[in-house]
KOLLUM-413023 format. One record per residue (C-alpha): residue in one letter; x, y, z. Coordinates in steps of 0.2 Angstrom, whole numbers, padded with zeros to 4 digits, always signed. Layout:
AXYZ...
***
This chain:
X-0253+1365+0015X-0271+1373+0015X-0273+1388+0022X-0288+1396+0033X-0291+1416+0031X-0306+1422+0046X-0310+1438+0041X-0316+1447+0049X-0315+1441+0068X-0333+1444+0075X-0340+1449+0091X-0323+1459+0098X-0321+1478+0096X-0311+1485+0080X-0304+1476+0063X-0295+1461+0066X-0291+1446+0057X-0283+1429+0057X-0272+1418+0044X-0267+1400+0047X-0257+1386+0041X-0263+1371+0043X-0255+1354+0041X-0262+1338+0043X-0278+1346+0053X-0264+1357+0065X-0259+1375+0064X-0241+1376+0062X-0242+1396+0059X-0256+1410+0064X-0254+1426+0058X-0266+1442+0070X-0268+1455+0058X-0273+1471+0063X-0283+1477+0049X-0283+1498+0050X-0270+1510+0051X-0264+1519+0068X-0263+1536+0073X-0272+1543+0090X-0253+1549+0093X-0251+1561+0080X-0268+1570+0084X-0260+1576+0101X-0245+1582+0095X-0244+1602+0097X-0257+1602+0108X-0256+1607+0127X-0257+1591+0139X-0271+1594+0146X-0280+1591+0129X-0272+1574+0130X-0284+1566+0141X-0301+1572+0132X-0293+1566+0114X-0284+1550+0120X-0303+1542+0126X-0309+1544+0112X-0298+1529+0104X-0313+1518+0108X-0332+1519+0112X-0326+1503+0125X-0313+1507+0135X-0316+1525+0136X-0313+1529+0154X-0297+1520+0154X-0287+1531+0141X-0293+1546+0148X-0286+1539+0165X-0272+1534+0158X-0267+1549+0149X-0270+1560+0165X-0257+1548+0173X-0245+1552+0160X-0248+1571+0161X-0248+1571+0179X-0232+1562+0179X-0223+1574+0167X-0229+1587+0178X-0224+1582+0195X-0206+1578+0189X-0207+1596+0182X-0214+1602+0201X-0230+1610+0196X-0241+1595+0205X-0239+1586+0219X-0254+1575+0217X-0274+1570+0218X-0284+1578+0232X-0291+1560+0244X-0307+1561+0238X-0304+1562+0217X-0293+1546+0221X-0308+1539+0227X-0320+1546+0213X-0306+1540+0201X-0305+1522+0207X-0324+1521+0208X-0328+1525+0192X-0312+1513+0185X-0319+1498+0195X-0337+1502+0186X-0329+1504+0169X-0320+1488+0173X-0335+1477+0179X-0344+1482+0164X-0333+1478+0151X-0332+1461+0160X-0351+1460+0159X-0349+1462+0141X-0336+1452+0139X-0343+1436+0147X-0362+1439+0138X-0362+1450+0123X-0343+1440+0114X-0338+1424+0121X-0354+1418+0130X-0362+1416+0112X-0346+1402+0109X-0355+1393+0123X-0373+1394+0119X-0385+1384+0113X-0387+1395+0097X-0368+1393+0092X-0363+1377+0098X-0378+1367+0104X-0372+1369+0122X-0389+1367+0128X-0387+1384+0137X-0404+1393+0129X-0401+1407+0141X-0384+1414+0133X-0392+1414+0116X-0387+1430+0107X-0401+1443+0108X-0415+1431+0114X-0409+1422+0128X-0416+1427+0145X-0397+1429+0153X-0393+1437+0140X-0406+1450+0141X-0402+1453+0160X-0386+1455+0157X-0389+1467+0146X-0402+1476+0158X-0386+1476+0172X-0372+1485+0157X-0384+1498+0156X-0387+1501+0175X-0369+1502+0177X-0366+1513+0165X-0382+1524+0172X-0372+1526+0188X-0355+1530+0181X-0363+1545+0172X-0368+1551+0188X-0348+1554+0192X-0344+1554+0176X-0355+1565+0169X-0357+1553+0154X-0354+1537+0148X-0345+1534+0136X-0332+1549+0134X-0335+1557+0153X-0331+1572+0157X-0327+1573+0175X-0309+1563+0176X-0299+1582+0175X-0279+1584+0177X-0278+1588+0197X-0291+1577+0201X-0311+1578+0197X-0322+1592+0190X-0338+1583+0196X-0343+1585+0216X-0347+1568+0225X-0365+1576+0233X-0376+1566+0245X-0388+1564+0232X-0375+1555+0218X-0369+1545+0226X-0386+1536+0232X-0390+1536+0214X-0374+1526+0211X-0379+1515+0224X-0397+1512+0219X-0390+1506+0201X-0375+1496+0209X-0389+1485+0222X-0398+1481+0206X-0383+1476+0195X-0377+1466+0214X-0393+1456+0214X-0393+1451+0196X-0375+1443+0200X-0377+1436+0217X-0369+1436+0236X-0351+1431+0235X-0352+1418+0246X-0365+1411+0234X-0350+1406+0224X-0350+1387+0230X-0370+1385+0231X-0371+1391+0213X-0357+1379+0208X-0365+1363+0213X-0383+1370+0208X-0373+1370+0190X-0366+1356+0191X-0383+1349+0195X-0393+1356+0182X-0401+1367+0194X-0404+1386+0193X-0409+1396+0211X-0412+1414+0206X-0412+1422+0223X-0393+1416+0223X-0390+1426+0208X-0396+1425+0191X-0379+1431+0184X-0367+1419+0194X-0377+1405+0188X-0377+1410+0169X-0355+1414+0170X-0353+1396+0179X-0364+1388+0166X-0355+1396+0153X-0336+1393+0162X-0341+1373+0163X-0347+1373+0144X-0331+1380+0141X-0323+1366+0152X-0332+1352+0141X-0327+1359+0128X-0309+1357+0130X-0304+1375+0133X-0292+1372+0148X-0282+1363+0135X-0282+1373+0118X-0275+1392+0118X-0259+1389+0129X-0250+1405+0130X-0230+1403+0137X-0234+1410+0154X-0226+1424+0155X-0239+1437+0163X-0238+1458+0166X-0246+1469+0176X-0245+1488+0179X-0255+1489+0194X-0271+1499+0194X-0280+1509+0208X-0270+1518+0219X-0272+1516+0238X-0268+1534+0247X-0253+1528+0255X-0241+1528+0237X-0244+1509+0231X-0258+1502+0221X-0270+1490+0226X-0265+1479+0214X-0248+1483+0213X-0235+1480+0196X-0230+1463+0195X-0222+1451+0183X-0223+1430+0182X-0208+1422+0171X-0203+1403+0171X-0215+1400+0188X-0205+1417+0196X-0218+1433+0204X-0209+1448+0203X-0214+1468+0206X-0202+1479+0198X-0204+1497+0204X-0210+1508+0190X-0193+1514+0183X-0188+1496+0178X-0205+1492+0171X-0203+1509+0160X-0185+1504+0155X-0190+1485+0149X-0203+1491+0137X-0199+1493+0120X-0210+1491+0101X-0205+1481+0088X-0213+1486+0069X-0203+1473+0061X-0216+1466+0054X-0229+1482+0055X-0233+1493+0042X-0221+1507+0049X-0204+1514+0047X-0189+1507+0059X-0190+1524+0069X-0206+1521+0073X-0203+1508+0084X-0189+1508+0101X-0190+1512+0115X-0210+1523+0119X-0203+1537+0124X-0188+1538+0110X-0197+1533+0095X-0205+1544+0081X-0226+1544+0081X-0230+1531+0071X-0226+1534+0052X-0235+1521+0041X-0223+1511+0030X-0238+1500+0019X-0226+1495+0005X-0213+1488+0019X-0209+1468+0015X-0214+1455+0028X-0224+1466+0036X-0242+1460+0039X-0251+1471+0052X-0255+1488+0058X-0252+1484+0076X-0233+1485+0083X-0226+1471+0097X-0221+1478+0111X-0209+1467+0124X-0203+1467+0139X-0184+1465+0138X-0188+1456+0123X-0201+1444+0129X-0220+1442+0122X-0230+1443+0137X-0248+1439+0141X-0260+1453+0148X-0277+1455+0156X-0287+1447+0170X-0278+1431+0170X-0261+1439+0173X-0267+1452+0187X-0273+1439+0196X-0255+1428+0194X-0247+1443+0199X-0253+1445+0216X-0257+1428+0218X-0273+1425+0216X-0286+1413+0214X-0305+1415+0220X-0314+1400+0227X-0298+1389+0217X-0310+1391+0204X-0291+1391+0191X-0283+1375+0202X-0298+1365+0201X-0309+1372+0187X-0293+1375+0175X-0280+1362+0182X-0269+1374+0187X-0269+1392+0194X-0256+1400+0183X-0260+1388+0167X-0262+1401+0152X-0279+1394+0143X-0293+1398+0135X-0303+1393+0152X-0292+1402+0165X-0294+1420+0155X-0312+1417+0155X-0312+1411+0175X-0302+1424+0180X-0313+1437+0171X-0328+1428+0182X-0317+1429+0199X-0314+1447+0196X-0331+1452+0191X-0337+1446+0211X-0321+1457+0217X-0326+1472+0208X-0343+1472+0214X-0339+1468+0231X-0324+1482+0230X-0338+1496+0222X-0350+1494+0237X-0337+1495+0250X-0330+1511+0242X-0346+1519+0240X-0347+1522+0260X-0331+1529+0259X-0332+1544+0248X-0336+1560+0257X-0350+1571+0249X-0347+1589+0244X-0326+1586+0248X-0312+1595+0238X-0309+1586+0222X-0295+1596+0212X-0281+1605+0219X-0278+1614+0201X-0268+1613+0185X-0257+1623+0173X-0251+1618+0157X-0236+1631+0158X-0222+1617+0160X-0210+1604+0152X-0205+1588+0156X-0207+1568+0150X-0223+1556+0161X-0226+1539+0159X-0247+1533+0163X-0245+1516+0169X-0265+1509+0171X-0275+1492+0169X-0289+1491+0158X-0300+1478+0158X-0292+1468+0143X-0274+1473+0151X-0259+1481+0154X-0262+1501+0147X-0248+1514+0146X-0248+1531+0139X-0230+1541+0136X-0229+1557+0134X-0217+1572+0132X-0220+1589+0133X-0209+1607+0131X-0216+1623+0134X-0234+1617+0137X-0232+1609+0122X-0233+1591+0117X-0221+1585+0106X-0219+1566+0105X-0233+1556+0113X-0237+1535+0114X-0248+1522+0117X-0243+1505+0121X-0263+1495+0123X-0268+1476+0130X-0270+1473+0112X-0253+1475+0105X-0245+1465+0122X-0259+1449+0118X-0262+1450+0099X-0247+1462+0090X-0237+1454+0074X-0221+1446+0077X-0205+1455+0082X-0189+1456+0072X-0183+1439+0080X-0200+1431+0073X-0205+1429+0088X-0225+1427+0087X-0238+1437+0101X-0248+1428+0112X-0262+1424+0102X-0251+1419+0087X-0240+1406+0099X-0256+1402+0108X-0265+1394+0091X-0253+1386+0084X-0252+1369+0087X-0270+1370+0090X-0281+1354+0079X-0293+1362+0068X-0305+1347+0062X-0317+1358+0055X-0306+1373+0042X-0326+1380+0038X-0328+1384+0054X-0311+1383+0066X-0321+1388+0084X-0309+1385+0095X-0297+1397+0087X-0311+1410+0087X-0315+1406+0106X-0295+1409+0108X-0294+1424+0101X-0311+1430+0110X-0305+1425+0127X-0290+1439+0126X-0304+1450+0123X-0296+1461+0109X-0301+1479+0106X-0293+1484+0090X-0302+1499+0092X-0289+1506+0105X-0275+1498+0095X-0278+1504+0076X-0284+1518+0070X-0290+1524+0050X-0281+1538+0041X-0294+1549+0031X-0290+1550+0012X-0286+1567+0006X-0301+1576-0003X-0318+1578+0001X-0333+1569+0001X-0353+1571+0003X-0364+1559+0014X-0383+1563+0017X-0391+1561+0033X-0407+1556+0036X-0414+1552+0051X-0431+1545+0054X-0445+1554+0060X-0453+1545+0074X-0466+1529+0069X-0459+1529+0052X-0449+1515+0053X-0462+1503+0062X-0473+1510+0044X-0460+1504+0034X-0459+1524+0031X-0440+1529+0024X-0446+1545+0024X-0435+1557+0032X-0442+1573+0041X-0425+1582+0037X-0410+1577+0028X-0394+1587+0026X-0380+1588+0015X-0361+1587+0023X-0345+1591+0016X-0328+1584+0027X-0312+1584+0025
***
């Protein structure tokens, strides 16, 4: 039985890779590794919680604003249940969606461009779209062009992208002045043009399937539909079937105690949306098969921080598998739009064949379909924000008590657990969209998402299997929030040496200053 090791996956964020069995030209077992040790937790612990936030976003350079949010909501949590807060002030809710909705349609612009529209271009596939190709294509380039605009006006809020500096326990740290928010608003009508009107949506379809390309109805629409039909013809509404089992959280709250997309779960064709007491009590990690002691998995808020375990037998991965009551179940776009029964311009029915069908097509369609929300959602909440309103209430660390952070990010379902005594943290966990789509298999060998989602997949090619790497693109993996590397112990010397300005267009290494540095 041959057997295919890709190592590493390419073009997602972190260490990940993939080993199949193959059988006469099908996978009949996948294996998702996750290829560095974890350990944000344990750089918390003994920390006040209000440290949590600004450590936690640093898990990844990607979903940076996420963490911090969702570590806020964990911290927050603990300390309303303690009775030292009772909650945001109106306009930090607003700042906070704002900036999460920015986050969001930026991540999705990367997504779509910069990882999986390469599977589609003409450069990898001889798609015939020379507009995707990597680096050089025109699309490409825009779409770059429109990352970086958005990330210009989420600094304005934010302070910074990534890392920002703003999101603070209580609310905001940053004032929503006159002048901000029109600089948010000058980068946001540039990123709107490059995408398109929303009602552009059918025009652009036909114009796609016509071989036509009308700029004044978006450039960016144009390039996602081409890339969503060469997924089409490329058969991915039929390879990378999940079971169908979706989760949501909810994400943004609305000022009146719900969310706009609220929790919601879909299992064997059922919509559900369990309050968040019963989401909190179905979730538990499994490290059968992870490189962890037993206690380091259970229930989030009972189990140890992670201990690492890398002699432990059948083990095969640094990521755990979380489950709710014991089911695998997808996360991301895809599922938040099942959840609340959703399907833009029936792109999924008629695109995908079927709304709620778990493919390789419909993640990348309902990445598309959100994308237009988003940026329709950000314009409209611009006008509402106040300038120069309150924006924190205040905040004290001097409490004890147990929160749960609940939160979406782009890629999925997010939760941060916390537990503090004293002002103190003392046990603290992160469950992230990664472990729910791409974790190990549990103790029952039952396999993630991804792993299910290969096999029985047809490989006809074991040099280069693309449809298994366009699956395990289209969940949009950050191992960067899932997986972390433990330093050796010891020390050791590296030597910067930056280059002095025109030296490298001379073919000048030369440095201006180099420096010797000792770490830990």
């Amino acid at each position: 039985m041959p057997e295919i090791e890709i190592d590493p996956t390419t073009r997602i964020e972190g260490h990940h890779s993939t080993t199949l069995q193959v059988e006469d030209g099908v996978v009949t077992e996948a294996k998702s590794h996750m290829d560095m040790f974890r350990g944000m937790e344990m750089v918390v612990l003994d920390r006040p919680p209000s440290d949590a936030p600004v450590f936690t976003q640093r898990v990844c350079g990607v979903c940076f604003s996420v963490h911090r949010m969702c570590s806020l909501l964990a911290i927050e949590d603990a300390a309303r249940g303690a009775g030292t807060f009772e909650g945001v002030p109106e306009t930090a809710r607003q700042m906070r969606n704002l900036l999460e909705k920015m986050a969001n349609l930026w991540n999705h612009a990367v997504h779509m461009f910069a990882l999986v529209g390469p599977d589609y271009s003409d450069a990898v596939a001889d798609t015939g779209l020379e507009r995707i190709n990597p680096m050089e294509g025109e699309g490409y380039k825009r779409a770059l062009q429109a990352q970086r605009k958005l990330l210009q006006g989420f600094a304005e809020f934010g302070g910074k992208a990534p890392h920002p500096l703003t999101y603070a326990p209580g609310g905001m740290s940053a004032t929503p002045t006159a002048g901000k928010i029109e600089n948010i608003r000058d980068q946001v009508e540039f990123v709107s043009e490059w995408l398109g009107p929303t009602d552009a949506v059918p025009e652009v379809i036909e114009n796609v399937r016509n071989d036509e390309f009308d700029a004044s109805l978006g450039e960016g629409l144009h390039d996602i539909v081409s890339i969503l039909f060469a997924a089409k013809a490329a058969g991915a509404d039929d390879f990378g079937v999940g079971p169908g089992r979706y989760y949501c959280n909810g994400v943004y709250p609305d000022g009146k105690g719900g969310r706009e997309i609220p929790s919601g779960l879909y299992v064997d064709g059922e919509r559900s949306h369990p309050d968040k007491e019963a989401i909190t009590s179905a979730i538990t990690e499994s490290t059968a098969r992870s490189w962890y002691t037993d206690d380091s998995g259970g229930h989030p808020m009972e189990e140890s921080p992670p201990k690492p375990d890398p002699e432990k037998e059948d083990a095969y991965s640094w990521g755990k598998a979380p489950r709710y009551n014991g089911m695998n179940m997808e996360v991301g776009s895809l599922a938040r739009l099942i959840v609340t029964e959703q399907d833009p311009f029936d792109l999924r029915a008629t695109l995908g064949g079927d709304p709620t069908k778990s493919s390789t097509l419909n993640r990348l369609i309902a990445r598309a379909q959100e994308s237009v929300v988003l940026r329709d959602q950000i314009v409209d909440l611009l006008d509402d924000i106040e300038p120069d309103s309150t924006v924190n209430h205040g905040w004290t660390d001097d409490f004890s008590g147990e929160g749960v952070g609940l939160w979406e990010a782009s890629r999925g379902a997010l939760s941060h657990w916390v537990k503090i005594e004293d002002g103190t943290i003392t046990n603290y966990q992160i469950i992230t969209p990664t472990l729910w789509n791409l974790g190990p298999r549990d103790e029952n060998g039952t396999p993630s998402i991804f792993e299910g989602a290969v096999e029985g997949m047809e490989v006809t090619d074991y040099e280069n299997p693309i449809n298994v790497m366009r699956t395990v693109r289209s969940f949009d993996p950050c191992l960067a929030c899932s997986v972390h590397v433990e330093s050796p112990d010891g020390t050791y010397s590296e030597k910067v040496t930056p280059a002095s300005p025109g030296t490298a267009a001379k073919g000048n290494n030369t440095p201006f200053a180099g420096q010797e540095v000792d770490e830990p």
